[in-house]
PLY file of the C-alpha trace (Angstrom):
ply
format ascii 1.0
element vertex 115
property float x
property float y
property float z
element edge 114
property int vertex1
property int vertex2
end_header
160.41 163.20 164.38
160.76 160.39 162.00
158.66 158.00 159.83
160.34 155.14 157.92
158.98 152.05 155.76
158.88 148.33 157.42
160.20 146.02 155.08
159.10 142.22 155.55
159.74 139.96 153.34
157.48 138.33 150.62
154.59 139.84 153.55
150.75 140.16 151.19
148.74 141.92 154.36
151.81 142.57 157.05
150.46 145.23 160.25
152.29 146.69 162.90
150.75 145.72 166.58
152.62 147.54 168.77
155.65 149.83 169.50
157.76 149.80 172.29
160.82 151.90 172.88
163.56 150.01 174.88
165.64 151.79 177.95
168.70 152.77 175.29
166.24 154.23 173.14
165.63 151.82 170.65
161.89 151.41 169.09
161.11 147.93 168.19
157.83 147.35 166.08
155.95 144.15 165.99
154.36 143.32 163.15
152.18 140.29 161.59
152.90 139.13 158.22
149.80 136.78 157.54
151.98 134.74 154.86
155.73 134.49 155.70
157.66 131.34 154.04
157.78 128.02 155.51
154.93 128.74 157.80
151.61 127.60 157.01
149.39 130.87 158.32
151.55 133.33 159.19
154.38 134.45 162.02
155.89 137.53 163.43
158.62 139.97 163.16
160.23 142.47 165.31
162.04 145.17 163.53
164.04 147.49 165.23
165.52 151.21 164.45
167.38 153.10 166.19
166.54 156.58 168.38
167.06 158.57 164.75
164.76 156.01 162.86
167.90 154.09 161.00
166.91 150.64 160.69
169.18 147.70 162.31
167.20 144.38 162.05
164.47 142.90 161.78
163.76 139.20 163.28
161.44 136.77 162.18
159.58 133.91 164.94
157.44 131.31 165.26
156.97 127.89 164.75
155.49 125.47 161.91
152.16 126.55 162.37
150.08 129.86 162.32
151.97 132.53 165.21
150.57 135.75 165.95
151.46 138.60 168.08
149.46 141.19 169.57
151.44 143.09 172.03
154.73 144.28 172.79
156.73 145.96 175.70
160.07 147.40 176.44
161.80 145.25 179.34
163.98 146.60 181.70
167.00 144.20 181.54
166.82 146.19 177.70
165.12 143.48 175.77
161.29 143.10 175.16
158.14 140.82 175.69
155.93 139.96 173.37
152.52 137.96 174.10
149.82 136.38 171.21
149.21 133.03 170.27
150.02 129.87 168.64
148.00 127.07 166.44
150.68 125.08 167.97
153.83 124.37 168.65
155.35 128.18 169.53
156.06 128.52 172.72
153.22 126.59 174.46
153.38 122.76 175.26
150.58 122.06 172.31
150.18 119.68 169.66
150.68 121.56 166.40
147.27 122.01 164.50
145.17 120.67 167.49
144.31 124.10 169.23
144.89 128.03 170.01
147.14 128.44 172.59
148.37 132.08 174.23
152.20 132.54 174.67
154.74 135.49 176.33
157.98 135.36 174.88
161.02 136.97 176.13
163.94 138.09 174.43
167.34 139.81 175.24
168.60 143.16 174.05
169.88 141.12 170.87
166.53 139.82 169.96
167.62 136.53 171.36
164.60 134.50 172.70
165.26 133.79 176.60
161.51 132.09 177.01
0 1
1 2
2 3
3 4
4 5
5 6
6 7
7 8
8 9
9 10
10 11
11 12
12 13
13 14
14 15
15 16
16 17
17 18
18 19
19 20
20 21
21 22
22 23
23 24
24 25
25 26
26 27
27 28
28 29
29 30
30 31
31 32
32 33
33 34
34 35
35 36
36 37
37 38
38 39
39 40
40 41
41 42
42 43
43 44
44 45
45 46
46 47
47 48
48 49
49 50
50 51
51 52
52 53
53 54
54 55
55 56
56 57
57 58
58 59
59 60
60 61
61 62
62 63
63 64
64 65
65 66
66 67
67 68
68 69
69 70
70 71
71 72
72 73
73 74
74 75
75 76
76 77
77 78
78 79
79 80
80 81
81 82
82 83
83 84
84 85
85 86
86 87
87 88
88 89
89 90
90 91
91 92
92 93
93 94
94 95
95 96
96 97
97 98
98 99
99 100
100 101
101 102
102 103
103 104
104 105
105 106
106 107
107 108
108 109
109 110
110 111
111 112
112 113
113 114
């Protein structure tokens, strides 16, 4: 058993949506910052630890405007999904600003977005 702190940077209201642990035995969080830099509402971050609870990274993503996620889930390749939704812009074929937009985003055992 292990508990550790998330550490996002310059984050006022971050919160953790989801956990997943991947098929080496990884646990990646997702978590919403509400107020990252360079983005005008907010993106996401996945930080991951290892079986023992040592952090190793943690990965910010989204686009120029507001991205949130809501869900997360271990992959079998090793990597992870995540699903939410964009203001535009991330991951959808939207107009940034113009309108909400859902998105699934797939990334490698890296934390390398695939799509």
């Amino acid at each position: 058993r292990w508990s550790t702190p998330l550490t996002i940077p310059a984050v006022a209201a971050a919160r953790v949506e989801g956990v997943a642990v991947l098929t080496n035995g990884d646990v990646v969080a997702l978590v919403h910052d509400g107020a990252s830099p360079g983005a005008s509402g907010g993106d996401y971050f996945v930080s991951r630890f290892s079986p023992s609870g040592v952090p190793i990274a943690t990965t910010q993503y989204g686009g120029p405007s507001s991205d949130e996620a809501f869900a997360i889930a271990a992959h079998p390749s090793g990597g992870y999904v995540v699903a939410g939704n964009s203001w535009g812009g991330y991951g959808t074929p939207s107009t940034p600003g113009t309108f909400r937009a859902a998105f699934v985003a797939r990334h490698d055992a890296n934390g390398v977005e695939l799509w």
